[in-house]
C-alpha positions as CSV (number, residue, x, y, z in Angstrom):
1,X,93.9,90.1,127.5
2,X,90.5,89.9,126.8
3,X,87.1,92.3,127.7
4,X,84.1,91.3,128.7
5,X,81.2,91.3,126.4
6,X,79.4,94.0,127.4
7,X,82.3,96.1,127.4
8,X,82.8,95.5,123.9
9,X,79.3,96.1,122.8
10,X,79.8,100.1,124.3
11,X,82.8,100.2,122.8
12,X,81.6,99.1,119.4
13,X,78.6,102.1,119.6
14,X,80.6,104.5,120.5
15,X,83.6,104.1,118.0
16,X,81.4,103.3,115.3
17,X,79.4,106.7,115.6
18,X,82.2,108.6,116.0
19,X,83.6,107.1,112.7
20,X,79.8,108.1,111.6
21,X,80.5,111.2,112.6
22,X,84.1,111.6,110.7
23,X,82.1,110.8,107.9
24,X,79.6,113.6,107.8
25,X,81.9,116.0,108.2
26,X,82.1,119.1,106.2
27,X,85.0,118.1,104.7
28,X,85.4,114.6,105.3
29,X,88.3,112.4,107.1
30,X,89.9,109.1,106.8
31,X,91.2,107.8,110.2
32,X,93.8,105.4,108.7
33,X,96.1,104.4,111.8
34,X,93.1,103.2,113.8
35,X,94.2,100.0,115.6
36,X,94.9,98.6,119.3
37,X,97.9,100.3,120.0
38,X,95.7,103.9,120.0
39,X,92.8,102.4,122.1
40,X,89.9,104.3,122.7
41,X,90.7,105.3,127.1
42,X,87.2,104.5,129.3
43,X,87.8,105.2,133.0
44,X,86.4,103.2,135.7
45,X,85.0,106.1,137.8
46,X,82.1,107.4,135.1
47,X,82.5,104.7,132.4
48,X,83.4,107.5,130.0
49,X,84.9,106.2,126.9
50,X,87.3,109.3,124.7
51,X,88.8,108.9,121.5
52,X,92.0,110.3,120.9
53,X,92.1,111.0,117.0
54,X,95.6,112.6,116.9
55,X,96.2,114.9,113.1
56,X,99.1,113.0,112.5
57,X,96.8,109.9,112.0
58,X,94.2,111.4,110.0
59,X,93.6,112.6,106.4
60,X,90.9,114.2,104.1
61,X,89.5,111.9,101.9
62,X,89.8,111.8,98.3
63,X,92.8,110.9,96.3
64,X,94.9,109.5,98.7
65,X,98.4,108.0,97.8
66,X,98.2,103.9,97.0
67,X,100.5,102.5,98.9
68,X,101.0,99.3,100.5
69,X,102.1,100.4,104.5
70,X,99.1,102.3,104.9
71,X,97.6,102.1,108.6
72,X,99.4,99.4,111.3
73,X,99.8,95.7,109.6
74,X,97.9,93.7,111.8
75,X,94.9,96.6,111.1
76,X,95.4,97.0,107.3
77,X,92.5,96.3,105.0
78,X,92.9,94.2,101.5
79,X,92.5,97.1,99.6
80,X,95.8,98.7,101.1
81,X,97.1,95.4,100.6
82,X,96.4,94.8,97.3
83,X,96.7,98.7,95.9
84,X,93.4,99.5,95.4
85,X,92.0,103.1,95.8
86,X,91.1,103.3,99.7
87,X,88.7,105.2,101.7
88,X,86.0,105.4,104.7
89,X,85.8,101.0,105.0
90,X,89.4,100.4,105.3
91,X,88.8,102.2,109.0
92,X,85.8,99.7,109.3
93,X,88.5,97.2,108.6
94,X,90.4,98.3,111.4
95,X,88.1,98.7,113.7
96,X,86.5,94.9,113.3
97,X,90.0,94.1,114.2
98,X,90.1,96.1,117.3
99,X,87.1,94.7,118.3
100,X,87.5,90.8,117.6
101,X,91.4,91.6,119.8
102,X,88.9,93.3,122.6
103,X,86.7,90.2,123.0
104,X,88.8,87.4,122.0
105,X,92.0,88.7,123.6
106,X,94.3,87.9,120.2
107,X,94.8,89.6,117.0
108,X,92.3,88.5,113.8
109,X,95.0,88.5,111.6
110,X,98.7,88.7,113.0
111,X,100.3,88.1,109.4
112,X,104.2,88.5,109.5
113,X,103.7,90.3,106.1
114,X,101.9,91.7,103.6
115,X,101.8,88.5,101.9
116,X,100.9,86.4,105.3
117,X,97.9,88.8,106.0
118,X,96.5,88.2,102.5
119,X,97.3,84.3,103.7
120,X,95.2,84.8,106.7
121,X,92.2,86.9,105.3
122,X,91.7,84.0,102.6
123,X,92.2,81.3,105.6
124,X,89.2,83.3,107.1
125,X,86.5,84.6,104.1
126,X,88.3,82.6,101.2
127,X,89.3,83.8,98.0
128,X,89.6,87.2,97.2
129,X,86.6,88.3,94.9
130,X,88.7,88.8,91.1
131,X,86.6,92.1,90.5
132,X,89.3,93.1,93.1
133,X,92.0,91.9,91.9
134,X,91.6,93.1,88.2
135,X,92.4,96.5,89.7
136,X,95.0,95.9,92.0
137,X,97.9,97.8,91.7
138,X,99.9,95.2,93.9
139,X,98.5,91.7,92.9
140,X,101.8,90.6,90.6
141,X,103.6,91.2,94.6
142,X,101.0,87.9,95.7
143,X,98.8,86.4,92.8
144,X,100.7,84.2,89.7
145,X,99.7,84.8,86.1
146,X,96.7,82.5,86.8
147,X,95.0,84.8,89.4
148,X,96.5,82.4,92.1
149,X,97.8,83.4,95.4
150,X,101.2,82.6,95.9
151,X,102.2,82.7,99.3
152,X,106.0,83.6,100.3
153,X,107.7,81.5,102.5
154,X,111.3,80.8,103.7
155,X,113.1,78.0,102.5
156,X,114.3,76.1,105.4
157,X,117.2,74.8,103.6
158,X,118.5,77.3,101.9
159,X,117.3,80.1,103.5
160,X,115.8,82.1,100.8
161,X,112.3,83.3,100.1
162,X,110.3,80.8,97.6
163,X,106.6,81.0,96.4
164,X,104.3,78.6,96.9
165,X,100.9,78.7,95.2
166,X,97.6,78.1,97.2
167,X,95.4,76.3,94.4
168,X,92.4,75.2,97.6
169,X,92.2,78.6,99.0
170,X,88.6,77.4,101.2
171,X,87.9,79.1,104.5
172,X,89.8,77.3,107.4
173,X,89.2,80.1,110.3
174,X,85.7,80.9,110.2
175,X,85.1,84.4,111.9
176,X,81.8,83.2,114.1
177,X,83.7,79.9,115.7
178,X,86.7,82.0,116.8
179,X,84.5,84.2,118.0
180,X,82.4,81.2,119.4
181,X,85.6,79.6,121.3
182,X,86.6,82.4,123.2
183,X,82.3,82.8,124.2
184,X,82.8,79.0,125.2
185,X,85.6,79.8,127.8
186,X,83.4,82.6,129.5
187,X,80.8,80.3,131.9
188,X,79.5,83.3,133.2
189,X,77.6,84.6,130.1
190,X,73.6,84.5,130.8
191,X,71.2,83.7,127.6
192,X,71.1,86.8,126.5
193,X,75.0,87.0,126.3
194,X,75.5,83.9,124.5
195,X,73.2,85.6,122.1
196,X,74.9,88.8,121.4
197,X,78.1,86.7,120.8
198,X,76.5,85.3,117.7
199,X,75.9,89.1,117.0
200,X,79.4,89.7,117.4
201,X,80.3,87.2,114.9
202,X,78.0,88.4,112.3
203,X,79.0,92.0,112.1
204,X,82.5,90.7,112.5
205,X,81.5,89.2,109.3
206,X,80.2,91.7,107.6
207,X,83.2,94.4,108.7
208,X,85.3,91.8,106.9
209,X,84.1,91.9,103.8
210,X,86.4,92.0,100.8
211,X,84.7,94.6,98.9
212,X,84.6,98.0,100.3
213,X,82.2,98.6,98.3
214,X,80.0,96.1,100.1
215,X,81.7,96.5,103.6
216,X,79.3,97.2,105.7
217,X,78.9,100.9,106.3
218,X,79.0,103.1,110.0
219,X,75.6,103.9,109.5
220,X,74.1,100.2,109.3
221,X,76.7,99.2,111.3
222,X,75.2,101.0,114.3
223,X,71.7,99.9,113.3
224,X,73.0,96.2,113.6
225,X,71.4,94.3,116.5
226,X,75.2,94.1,118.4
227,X,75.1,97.5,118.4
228,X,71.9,97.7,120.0
């Protein structure tokens, strides 16, 4: 079930500031198990929105174990994925795929596996950049020796797992027009509306960026015009 629009604009300040705010702390935390499941709670009487950041879900950044299972699947950023060192943007990560689930009413990327999400993020933004995958700890698990992605499926005959390499790995979901069909089913949306769905899509697209590095950060995140 989806949100409407405005909800999800409040809900994208105020979780983005807090994760802000995580940031600049003294010592600094990594929120790794951010995703739907662990909503932030608003009630309907004063429209106050809490986040529940439980201990068990959060850890001091630095250097953190590589490991593939980090955070929920359907939440995981590439970098988990691939076995790259993590920090702050994976939780940007997870939190554009909170918020596409808010508005749209269905998971970004609802991968079956590892492998599938990888699938599904290069169906979206395309290949993965090979800076990235240079220094991947994990990348023999889904590339070939060519730097290909080899996506694991089952063999309907035989009922084992085979590879099958992705040589045309262009983008087939485009973030903005899934974004852009859900705003198409909503005939009450005024001008203005239609507008900040546009928004929507481009910080969507900037969350999911492959890079960390050039993930867009809390900071300009709440400067962006959605955010507003």
């Amino acid at each position: 079930m989806s949100v409407p629009l405005p909800v999800t604009t409040v809900t994208t300040a105020y979780i983005t500031n807090a994760l802000f705010r995580l940031i600049t702390l003294p010592v600094p935390c990594v929120r790794p198990d951010y995703s739907d499941p662990n909503p932030p709670h608003s009630t309907p009487k004063d429209s106050t929105l809490t986040l529940c950041f439980t201990r068990r879900s959060a850890m001091f950044d630095g250097n953190n174990e590589i490991t593939p299972y980090l955070q929920s699947r359907f939440y995981r950023a590439p970098e988990v994925i691939l076995g790259l060192k993590y920090s702050f943007p994976l939780d940007m990560w997870s939190l554009g795929c909170c918020l596409f689930e808010l508005y749209c009413g269905q998971m970004a990327f609802p991968g079956k596996s590892n492998n599938d999400m990888l699938r599904l993020f290069i169906e979206t933004k395309g290949p993965l950049p090979r800076k990235l995958l240079r220094k991947a700890a994990f990348k023999e698990l889904h590339y070939d020796d060519d730097g290909l992605f080899s996506q694991a499926v089952c063999d309907p005959v035989t009922k084992t797992e085979i590879r099958r390499t992705i040589r045309d790995s262009k983008p087939l979901r485009d973030i903005h027009q899934r974004v852009n069909q859900r705003a198409r089913r909503d005939t009450n949306l005024t001008n203005e509306e239609k507008k900040m769905t546009t928004g929507l899509g481009d910080l969507l697209d900037k969350i999911f960026t492959f890079d960390p590095e050039k993930r867009i950060t809390p900071s300009n995140a709440l400067l962006h015009p959605f955010c507003q």
